[in-house]
Structure formats: structure tokens, C-alpha cells
The first five atom37 places (N, CA, C, CB, O) and aatype in JSON, in Angstrom:
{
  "aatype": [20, 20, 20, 20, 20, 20, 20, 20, 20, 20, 20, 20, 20, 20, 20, 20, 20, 20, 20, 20, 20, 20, 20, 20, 20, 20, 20, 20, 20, 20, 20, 20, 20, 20, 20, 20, 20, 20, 20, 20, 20, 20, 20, 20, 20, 20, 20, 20, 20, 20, 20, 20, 20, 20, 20, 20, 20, 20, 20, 20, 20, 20, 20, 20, 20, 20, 20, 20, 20, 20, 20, 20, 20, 20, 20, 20, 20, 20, 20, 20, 20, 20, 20, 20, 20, 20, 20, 20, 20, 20, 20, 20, 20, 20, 20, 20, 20, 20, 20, 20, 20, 20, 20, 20, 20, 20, 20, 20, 20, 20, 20, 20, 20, 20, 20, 20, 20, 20, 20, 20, 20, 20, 20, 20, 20, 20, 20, 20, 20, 20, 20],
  "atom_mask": [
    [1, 1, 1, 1, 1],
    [1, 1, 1, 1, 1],
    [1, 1, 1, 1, 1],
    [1, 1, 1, 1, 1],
    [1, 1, 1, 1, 1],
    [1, 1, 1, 1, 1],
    [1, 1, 1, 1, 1],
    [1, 1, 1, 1, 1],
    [1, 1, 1, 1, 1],
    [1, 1, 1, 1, 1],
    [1, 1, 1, 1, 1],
    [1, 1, 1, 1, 1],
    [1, 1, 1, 1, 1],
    [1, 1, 1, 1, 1],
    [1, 1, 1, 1, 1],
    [1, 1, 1, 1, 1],
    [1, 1, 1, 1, 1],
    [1, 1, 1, 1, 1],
    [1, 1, 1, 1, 1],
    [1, 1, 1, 1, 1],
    [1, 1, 1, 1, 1],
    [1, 1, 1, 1, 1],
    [1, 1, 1, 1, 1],
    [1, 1, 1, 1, 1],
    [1, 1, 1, 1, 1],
    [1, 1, 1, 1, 1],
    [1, 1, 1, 1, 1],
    [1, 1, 1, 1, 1],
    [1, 1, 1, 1, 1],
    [1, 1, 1, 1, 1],
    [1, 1, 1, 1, 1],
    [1, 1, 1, 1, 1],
    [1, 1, 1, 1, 1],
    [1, 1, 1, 1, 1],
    [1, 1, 1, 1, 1],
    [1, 1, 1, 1, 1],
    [1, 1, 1, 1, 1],
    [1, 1, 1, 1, 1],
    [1, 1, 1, 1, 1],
    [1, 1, 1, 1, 1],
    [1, 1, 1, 1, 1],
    [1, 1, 1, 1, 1],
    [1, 1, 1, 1, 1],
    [1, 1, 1, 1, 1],
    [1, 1, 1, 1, 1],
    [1, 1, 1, 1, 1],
    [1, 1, 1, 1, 1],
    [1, 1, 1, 1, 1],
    [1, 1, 1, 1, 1],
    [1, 1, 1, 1, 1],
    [1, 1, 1, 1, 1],
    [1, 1, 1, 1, 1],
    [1, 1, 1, 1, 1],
    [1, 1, 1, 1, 1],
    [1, 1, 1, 1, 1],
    [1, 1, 1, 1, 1],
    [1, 1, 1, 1, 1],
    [1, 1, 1, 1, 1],
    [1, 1, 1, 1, 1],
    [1, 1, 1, 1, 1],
    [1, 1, 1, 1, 1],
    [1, 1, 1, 1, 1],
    [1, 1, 1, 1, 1],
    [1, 1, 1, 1, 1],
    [1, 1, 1, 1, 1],
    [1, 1, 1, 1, 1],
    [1, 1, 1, 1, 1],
    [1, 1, 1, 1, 1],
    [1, 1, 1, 1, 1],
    [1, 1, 1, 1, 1],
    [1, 1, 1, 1, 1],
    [1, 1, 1, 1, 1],
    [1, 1, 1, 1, 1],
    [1, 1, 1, 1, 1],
    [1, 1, 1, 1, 1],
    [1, 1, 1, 1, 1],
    [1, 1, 1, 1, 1],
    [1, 1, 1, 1, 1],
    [1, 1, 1, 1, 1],
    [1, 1, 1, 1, 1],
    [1, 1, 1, 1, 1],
    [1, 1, 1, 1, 1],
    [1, 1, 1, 1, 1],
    [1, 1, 1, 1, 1],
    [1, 1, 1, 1, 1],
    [1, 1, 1, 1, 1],
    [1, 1, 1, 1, 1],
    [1, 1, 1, 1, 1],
    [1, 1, 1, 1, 1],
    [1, 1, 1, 1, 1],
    [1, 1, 1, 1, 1],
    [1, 1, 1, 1, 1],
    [1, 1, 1, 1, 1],
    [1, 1, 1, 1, 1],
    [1, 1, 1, 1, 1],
    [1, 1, 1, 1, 1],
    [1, 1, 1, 1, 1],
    [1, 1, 1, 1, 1],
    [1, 1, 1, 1, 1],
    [1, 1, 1, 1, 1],
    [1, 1, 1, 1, 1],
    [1, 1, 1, 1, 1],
    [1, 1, 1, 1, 1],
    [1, 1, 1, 1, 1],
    [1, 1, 1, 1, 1],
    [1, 1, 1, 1, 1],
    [1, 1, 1, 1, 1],
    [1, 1, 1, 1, 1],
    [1, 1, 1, 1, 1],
    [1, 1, 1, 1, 1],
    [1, 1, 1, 1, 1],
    [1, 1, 1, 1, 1],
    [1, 1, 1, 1, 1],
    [1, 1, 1, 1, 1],
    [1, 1, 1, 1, 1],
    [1, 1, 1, 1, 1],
    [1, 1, 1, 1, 1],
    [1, 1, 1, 1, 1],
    [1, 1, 1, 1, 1],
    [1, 1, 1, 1, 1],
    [1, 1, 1, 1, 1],
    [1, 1, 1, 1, 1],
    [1, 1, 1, 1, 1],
    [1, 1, 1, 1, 1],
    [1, 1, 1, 1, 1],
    [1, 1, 1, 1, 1],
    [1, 1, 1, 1, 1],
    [1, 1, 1, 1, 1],
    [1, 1, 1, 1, 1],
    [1, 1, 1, 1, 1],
    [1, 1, 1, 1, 1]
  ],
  "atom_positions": [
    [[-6.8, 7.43, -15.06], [-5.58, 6.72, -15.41], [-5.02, 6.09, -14.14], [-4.53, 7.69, -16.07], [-5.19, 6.62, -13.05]],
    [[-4.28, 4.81, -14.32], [-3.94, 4.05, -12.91], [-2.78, 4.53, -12.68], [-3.88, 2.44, -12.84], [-1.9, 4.65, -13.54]],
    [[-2.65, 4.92, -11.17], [-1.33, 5.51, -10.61], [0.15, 4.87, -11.09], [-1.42, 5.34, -9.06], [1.23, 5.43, -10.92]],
    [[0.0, 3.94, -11.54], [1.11, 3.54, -12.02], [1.88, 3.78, -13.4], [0.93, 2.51, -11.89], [3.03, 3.49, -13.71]],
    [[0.65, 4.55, -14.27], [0.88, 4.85, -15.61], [0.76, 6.62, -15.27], [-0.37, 4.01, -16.81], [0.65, 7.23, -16.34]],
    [[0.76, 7.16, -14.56], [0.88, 8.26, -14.63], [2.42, 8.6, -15.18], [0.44, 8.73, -13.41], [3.33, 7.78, -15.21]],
    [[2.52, 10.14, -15.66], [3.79, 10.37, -15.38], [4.66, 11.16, -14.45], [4.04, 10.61, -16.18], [4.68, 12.38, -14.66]],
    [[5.21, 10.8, -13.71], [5.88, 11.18, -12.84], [6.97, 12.71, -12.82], [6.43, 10.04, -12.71], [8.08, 12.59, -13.34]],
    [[6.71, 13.6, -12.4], [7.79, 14.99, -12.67], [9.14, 14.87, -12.11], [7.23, 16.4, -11.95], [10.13, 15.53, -12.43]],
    [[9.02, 13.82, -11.1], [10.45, 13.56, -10.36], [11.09, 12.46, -10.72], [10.38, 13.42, -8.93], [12.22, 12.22, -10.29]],
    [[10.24, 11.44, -11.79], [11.43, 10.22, -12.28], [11.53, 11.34, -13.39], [10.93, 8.17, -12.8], [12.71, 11.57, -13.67]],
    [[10.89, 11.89, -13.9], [11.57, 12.43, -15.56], [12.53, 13.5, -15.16], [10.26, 13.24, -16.85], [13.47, 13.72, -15.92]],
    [[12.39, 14.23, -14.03], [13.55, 15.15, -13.61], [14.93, 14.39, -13.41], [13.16, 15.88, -12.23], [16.05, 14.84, -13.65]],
    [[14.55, 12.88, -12.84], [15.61, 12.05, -11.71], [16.37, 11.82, -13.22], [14.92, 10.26, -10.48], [17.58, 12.04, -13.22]],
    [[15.81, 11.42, -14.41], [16.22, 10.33, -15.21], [16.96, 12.36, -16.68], [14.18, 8.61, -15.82], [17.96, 12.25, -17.39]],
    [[16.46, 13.14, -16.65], [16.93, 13.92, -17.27], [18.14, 14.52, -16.5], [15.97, 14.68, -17.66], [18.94, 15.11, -17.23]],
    [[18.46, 14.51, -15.1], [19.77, 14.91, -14.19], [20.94, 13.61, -14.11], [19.18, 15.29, -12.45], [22.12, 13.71, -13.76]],
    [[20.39, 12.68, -14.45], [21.18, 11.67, -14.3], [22.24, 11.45, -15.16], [20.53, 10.73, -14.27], [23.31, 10.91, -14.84]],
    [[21.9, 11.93, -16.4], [23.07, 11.77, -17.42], [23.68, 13.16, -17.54], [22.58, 11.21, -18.94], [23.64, 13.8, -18.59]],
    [[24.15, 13.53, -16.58], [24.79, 14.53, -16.33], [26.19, 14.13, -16.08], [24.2, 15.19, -15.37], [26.38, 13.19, -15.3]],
    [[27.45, 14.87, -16.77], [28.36, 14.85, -16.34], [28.97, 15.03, -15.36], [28.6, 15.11, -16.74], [29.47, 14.22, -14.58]],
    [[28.96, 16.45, -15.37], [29.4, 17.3, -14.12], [28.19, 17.71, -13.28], [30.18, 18.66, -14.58], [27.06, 17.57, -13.76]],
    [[28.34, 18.15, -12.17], [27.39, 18.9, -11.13], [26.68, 19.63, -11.68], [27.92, 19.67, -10.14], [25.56, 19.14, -11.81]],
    [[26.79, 20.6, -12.08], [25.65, 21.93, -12.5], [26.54, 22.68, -13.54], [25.15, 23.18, -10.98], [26.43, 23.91, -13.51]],
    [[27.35, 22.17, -14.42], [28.07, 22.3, -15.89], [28.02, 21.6, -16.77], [29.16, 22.35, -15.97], [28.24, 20.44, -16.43]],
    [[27.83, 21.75, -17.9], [28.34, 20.93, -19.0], [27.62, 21.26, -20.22], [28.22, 19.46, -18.72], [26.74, 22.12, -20.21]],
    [[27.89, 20.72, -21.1], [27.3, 21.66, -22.48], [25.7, 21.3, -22.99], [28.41, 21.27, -23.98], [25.24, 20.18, -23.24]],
    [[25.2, 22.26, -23.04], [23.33, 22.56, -23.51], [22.98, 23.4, -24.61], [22.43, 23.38, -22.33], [23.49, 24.49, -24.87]],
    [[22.24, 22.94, -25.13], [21.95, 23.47, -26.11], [22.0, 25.17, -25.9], [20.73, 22.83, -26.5], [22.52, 25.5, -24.83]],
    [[21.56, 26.19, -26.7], [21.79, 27.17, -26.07], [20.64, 27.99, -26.79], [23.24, 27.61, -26.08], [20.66, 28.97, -27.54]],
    [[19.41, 27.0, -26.14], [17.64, 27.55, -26.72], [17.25, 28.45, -25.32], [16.09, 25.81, -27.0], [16.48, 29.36, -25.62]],
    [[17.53, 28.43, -24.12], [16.91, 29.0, -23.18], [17.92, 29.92, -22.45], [16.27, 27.99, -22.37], [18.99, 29.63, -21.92]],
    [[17.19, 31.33, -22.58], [18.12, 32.44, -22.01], [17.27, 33.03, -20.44], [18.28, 33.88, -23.4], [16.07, 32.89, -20.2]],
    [[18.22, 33.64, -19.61], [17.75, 34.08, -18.48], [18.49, 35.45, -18.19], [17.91, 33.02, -17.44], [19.5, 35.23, -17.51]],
    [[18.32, 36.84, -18.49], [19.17, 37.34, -17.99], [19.9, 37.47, -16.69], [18.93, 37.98, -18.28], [19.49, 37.32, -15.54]],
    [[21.03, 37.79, -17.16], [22.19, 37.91, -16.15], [21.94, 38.79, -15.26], [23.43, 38.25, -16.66], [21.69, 39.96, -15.54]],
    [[22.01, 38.24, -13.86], [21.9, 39.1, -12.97], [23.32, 39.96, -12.81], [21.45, 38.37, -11.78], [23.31, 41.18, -12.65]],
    [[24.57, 39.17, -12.87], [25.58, 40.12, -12.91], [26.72, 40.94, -13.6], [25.91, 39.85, -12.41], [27.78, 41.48, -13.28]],
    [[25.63, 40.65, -15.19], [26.26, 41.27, -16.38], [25.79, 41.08, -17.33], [27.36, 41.05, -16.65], [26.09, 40.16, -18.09]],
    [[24.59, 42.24, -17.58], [23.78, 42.29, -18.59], [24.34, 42.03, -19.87], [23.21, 43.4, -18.57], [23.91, 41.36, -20.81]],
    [[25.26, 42.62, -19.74], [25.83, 42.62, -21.37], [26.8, 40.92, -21.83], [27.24, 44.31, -21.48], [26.9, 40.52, -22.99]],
    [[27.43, 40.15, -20.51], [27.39, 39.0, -20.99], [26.44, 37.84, -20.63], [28.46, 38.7, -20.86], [25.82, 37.46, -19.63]],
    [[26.73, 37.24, -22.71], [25.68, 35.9, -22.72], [25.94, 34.89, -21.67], [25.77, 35.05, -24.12], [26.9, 34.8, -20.9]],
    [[25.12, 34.32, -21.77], [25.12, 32.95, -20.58], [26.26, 32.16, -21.5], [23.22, 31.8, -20.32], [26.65, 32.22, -22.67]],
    [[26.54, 31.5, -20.45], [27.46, 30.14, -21.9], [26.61, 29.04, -21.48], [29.71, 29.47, -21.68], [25.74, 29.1, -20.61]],
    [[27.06, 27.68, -22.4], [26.1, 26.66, -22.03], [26.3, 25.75, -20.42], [26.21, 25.65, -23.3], [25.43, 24.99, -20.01]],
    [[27.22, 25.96, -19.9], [27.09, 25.71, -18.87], [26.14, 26.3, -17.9], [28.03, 25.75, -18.63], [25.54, 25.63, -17.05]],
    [[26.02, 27.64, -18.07], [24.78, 28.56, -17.0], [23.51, 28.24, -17.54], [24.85, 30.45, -17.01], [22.49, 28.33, -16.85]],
    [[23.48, 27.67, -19.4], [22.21, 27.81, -19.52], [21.38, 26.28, -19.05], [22.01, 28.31, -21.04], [20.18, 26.05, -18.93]],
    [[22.77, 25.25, -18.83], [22.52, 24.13, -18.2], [22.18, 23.95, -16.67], [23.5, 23.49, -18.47], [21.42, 23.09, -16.24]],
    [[22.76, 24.74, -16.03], [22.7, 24.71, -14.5], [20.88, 25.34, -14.38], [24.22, 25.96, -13.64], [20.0, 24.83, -13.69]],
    [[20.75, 26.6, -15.29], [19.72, 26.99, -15.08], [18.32, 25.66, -15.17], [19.76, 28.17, -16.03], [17.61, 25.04, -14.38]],
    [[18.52, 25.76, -16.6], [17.34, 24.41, -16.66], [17.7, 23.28, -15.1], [17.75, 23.2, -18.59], [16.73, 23.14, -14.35]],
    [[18.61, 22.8, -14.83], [18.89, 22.23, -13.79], [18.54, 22.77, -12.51], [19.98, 22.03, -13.86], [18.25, 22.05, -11.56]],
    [[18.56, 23.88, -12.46], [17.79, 24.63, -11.18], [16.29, 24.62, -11.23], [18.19, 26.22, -11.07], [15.6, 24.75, -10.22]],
    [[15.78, 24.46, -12.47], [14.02, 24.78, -12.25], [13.83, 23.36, -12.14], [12.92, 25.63, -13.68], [13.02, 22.85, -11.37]],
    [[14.68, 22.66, -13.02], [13.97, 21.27, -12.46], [13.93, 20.55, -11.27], [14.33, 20.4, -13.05], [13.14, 19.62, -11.16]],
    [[14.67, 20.87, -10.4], [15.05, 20.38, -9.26], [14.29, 21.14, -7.91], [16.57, 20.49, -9.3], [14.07, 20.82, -6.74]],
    [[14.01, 22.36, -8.8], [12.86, 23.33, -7.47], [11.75, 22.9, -7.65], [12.58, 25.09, -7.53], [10.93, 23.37, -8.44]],
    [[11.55, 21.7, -6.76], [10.37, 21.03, -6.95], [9.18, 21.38, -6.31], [10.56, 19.88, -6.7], [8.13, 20.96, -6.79]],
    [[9.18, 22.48, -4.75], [8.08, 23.35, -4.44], [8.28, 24.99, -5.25], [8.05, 23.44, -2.68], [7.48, 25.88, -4.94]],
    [[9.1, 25.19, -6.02], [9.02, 26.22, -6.68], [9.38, 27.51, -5.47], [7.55, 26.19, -7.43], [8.76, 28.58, -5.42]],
    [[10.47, 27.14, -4.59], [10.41, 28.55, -3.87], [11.42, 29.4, -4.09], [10.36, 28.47, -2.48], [11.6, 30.45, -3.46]],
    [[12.24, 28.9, -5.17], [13.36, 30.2, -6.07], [14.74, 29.3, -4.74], [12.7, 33.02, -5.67], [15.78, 29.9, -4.45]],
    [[14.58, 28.6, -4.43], [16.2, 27.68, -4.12], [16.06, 26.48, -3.63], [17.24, 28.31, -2.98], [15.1, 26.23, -2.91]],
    [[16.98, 25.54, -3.94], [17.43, 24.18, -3.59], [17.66, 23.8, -2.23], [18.57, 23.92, -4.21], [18.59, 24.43, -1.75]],
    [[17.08, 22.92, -1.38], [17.41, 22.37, -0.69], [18.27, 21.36, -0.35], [16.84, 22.33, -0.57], [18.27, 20.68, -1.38]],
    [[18.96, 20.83, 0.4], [19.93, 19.39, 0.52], [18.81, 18.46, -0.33], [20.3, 18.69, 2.53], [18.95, 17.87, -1.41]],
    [[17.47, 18.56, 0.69], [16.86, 17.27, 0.13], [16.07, 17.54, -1.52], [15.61, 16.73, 1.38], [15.65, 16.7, -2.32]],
    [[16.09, 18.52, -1.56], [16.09, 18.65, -2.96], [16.7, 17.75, -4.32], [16.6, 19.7, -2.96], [16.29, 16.87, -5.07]],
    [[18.19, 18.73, -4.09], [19.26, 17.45, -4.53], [19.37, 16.39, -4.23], [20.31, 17.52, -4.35], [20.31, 15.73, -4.66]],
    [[18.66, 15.97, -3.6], [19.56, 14.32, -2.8], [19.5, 13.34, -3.68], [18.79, 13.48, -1.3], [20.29, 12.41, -3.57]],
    [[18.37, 13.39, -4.93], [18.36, 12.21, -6.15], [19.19, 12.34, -6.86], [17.33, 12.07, -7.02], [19.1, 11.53, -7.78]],
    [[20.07, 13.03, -6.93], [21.69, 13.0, -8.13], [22.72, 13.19, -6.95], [21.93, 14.71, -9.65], [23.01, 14.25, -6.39]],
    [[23.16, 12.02, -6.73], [24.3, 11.91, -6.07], [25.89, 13.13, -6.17], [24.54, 10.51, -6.54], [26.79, 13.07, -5.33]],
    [[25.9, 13.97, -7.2], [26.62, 14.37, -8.15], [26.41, 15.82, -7.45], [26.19, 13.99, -9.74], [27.15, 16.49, -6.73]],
    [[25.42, 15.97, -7.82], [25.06, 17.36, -6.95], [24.77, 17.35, -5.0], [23.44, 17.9, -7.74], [25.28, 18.12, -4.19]],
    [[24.07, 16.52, -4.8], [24.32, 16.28, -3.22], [25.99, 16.43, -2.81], [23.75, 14.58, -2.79], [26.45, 16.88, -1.76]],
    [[26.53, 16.05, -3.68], [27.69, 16.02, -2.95], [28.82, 17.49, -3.07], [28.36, 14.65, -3.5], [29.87, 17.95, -2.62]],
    [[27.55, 17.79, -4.12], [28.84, 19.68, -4.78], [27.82, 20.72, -3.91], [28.77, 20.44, -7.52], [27.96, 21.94, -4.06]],
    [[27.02, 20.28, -3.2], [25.98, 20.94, -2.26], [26.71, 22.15, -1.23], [25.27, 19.63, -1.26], [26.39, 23.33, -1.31]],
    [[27.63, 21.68, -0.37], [28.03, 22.38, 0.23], [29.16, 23.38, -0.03], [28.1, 21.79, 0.94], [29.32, 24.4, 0.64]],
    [[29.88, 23.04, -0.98], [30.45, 23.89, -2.41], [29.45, 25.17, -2.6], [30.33, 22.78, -4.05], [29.7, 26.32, -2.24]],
    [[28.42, 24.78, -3.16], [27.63, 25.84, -4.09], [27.13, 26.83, -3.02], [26.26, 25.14, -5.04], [26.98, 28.02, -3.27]],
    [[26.91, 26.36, -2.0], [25.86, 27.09, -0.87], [26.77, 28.42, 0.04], [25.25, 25.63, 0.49], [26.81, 28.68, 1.25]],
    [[27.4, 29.02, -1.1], [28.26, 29.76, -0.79], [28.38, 30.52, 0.63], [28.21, 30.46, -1.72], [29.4, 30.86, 1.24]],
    [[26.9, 30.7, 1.0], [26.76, 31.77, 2.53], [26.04, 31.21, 3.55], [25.91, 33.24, 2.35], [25.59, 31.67, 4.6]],
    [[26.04, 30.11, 3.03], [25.78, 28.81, 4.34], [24.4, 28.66, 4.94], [26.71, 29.11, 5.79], [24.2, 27.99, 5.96]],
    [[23.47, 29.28, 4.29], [22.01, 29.2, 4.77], [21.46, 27.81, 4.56], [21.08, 30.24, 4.0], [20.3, 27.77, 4.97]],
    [[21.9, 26.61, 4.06], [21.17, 25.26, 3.9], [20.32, 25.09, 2.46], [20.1, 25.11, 5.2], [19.73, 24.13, 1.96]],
    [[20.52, 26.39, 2.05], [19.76, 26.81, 0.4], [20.77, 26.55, -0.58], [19.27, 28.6, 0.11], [21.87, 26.61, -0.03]],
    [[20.85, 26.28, -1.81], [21.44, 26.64, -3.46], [20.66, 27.65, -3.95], [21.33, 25.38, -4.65], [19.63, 27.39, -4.57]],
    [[20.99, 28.7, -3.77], [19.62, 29.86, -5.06], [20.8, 29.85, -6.34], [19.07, 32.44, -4.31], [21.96, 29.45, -6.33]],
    [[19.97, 30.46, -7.4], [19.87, 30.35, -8.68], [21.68, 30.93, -9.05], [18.37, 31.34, -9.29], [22.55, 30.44, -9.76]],
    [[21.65, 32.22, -8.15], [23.07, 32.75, -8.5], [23.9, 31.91, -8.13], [23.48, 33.99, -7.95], [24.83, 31.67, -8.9]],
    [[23.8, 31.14, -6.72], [25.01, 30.57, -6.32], [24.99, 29.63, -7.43], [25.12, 29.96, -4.82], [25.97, 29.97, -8.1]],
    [[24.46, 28.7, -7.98], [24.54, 27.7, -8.86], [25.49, 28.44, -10.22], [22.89, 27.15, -9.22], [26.52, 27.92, -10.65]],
    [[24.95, 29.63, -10.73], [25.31, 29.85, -11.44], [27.12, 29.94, -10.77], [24.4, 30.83, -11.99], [27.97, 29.09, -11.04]],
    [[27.3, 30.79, -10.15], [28.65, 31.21, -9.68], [29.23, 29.5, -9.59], [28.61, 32.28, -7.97], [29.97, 29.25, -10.55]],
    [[29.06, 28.53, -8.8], [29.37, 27.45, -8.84], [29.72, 26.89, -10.26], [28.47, 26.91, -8.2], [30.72, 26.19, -10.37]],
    [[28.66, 27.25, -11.76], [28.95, 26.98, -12.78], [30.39, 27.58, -13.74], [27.82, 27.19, -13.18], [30.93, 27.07, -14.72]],
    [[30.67, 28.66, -13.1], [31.49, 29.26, -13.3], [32.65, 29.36, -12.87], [31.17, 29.88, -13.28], [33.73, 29.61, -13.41]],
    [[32.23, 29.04, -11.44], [34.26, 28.45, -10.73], [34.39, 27.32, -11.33], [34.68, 27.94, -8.71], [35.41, 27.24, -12.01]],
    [[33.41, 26.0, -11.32], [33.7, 24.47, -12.3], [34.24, 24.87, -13.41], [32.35, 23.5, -12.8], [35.46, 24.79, -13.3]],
    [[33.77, 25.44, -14.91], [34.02, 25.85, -15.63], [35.6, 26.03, -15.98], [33.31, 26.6, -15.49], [36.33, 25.52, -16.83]],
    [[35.81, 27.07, -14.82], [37.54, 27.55, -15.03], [38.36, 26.88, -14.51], [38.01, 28.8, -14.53], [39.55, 27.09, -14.76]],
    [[37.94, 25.78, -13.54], [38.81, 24.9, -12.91], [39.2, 24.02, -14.09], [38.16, 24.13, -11.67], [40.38, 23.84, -14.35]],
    [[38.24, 23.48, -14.79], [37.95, 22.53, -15.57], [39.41, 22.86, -16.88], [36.12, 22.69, -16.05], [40.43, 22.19, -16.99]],
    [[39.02, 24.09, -17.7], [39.74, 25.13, -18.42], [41.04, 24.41, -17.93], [39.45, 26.86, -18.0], [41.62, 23.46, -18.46]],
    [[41.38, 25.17, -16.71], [42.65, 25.16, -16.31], [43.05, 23.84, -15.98], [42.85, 26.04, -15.29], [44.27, 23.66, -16.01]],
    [[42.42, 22.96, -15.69], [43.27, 21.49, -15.8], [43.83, 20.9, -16.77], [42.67, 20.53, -15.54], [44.84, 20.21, -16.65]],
    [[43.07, 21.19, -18.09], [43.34, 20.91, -19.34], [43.86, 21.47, -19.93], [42.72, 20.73, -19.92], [44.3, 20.94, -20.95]],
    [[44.14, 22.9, -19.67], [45.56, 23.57, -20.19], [46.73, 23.32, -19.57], [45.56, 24.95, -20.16], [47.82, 23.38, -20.13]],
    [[46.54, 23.05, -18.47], [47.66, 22.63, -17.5], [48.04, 20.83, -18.44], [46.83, 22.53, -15.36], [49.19, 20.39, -18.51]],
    [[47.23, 20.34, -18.83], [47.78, 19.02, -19.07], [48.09, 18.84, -20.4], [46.94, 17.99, -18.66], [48.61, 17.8, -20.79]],
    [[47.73, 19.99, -21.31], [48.17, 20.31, -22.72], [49.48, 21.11, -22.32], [46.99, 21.23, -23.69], [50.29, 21.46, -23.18]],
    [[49.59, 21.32, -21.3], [51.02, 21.88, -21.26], [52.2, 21.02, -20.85], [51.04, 22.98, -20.35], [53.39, 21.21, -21.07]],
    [[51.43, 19.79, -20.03], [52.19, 18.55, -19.15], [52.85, 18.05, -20.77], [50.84, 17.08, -18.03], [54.05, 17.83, -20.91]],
    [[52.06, 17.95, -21.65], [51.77, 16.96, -22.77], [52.82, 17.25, -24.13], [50.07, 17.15, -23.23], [53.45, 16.5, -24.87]],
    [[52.65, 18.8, -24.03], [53.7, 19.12, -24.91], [55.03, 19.32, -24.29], [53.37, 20.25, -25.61], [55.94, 18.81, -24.94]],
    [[55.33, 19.85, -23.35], [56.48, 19.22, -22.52], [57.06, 18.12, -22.81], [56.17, 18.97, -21.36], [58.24, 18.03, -23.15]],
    [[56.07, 16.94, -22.68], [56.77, 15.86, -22.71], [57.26, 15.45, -24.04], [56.07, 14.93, -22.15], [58.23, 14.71, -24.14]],
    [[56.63, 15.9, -25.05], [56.65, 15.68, -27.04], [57.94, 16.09, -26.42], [55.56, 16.82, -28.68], [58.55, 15.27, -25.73]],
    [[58.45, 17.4, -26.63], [59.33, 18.36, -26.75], [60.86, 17.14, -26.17], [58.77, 19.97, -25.64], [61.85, 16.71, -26.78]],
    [[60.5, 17.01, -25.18], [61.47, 16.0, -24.26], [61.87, 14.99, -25.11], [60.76, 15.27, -22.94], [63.05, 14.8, -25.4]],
    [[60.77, 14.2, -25.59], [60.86, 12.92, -26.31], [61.69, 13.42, -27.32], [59.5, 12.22, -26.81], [62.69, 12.81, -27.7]],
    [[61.3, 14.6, -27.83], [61.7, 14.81, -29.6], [63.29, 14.99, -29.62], [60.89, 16.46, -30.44], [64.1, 14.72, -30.51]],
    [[63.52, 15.73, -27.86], [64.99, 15.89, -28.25], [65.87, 14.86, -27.75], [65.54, 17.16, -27.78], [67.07, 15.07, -27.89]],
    [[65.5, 13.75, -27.18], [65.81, 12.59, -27.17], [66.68, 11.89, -28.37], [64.71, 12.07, -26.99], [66.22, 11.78, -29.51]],
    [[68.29, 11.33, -27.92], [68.82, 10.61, -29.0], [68.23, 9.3, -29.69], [69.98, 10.32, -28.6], [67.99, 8.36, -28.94]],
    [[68.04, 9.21, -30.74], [67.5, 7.58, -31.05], [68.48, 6.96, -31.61], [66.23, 7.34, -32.06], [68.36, 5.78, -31.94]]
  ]
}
């Protein structure tokens, strides 16, 4: 087959990370399980089960963590890189991603309760408003 019709593992990785919302969150189906390293008894949610698939695809020599240049084809994650790399070795392993999926997660939560709270505030204001 001519090198040009091959298929490539790093455009189909580049082009399946790309329509990504967030960094290493956002909602996935919830077909692929991994147990929990730090709580057997809770399920993944779809954000971990997203980051996960997102971690194997991106370990492109397969050595169980991410490099800078790893990430460097999703702009999105290069840039939440030094975020995730919680203990500063130049690596992403699997937990930090996950933990990273999980501070995003609640940040996320909490902005939007925070702005469902901005929101009804303001109804409330309006409503008692003279017309």
C-alpha cells in the first residue's frame, strides 16, 4: 500500500482529540471501565472514562505517561499540561489526569451553580421591580 494511503495512528488520534471540549473532561459514552485506583467502590463518571481513553491515545510509546511532547498536537491539553503534572516530573500519568479530571469537573459544577445563582438573583430583583 502507498505511504500515503496508509492509515495513520496519530492523524486519527490528532483528529479524535480535536473535537474535544475541555482538556481531559467532558462527556463519553460510558462503554470502557478501568478500575479505580482510589476508590474501588466508586464508578468512573464520564469524564474519567474520557480522560482515560484520552490517555491511551495519546501514549504513543506506550510507557504508562504523557509527555509535553506528547500532548503538543491538541493545543487544549499542552496548555492544561502543567496543571495536571501535579509533582513536577515533566510526565502526566494516568492518575494525575484523572485527578485533573476531577478538579475540572467541580470547578466547572461550581461555576454554573454559581451563575444559576447570579441568574435567579437577578429574576427575583426584576420580579420585585415596580412596573
Amino acid at each position: 500500500m502507498p505511504t500515503s494511503l496508509r492509515p495513520c495512528p496519530r492523524s486519527a488520534a490528532m483528529a479524535a482529540i480535536l473535537t474535544l471540549v475541555s482538556p481531559f473532561a467532558a462527556v463519553a459514552e460510558p462503554t470502557v471501565a478501568e478500575p479505580s485506583k482510589t476508590s474501588a467502590s466508586a464508578p468512573l463518571s464520564k469524564g474519567e472514562i474520557k480522560a482515560i481513553k484520552q490517555f491511551h491515545m495519546l501514549d504513543f510509546n506506550g510507557d504508562g505517561k504523557l509527555s509535553r511532547k506528547e500532548v503538543a498536537i491538541v493545543p487544549k491539553l499542552y496548555s492544561a499540561f502543567d496543571d495536571t503534572d501535579t509533582n513536577k516530573d515533566g510526565f502526566v500519568t494516568l492518575e494525575e489526569v484523572r485527578a485533573f479530571a476531577i478538579k475540572y469537573r467541580a470547578a466547572r459544577d461550581k461555576a454554573k451553580a454559581e451563575q444559576a445563582q447570579a441568574e435567579a438573583t437577578q429574576l427575583a430583583k426584576d420580579a420585585d421591580k415596580p412596573k
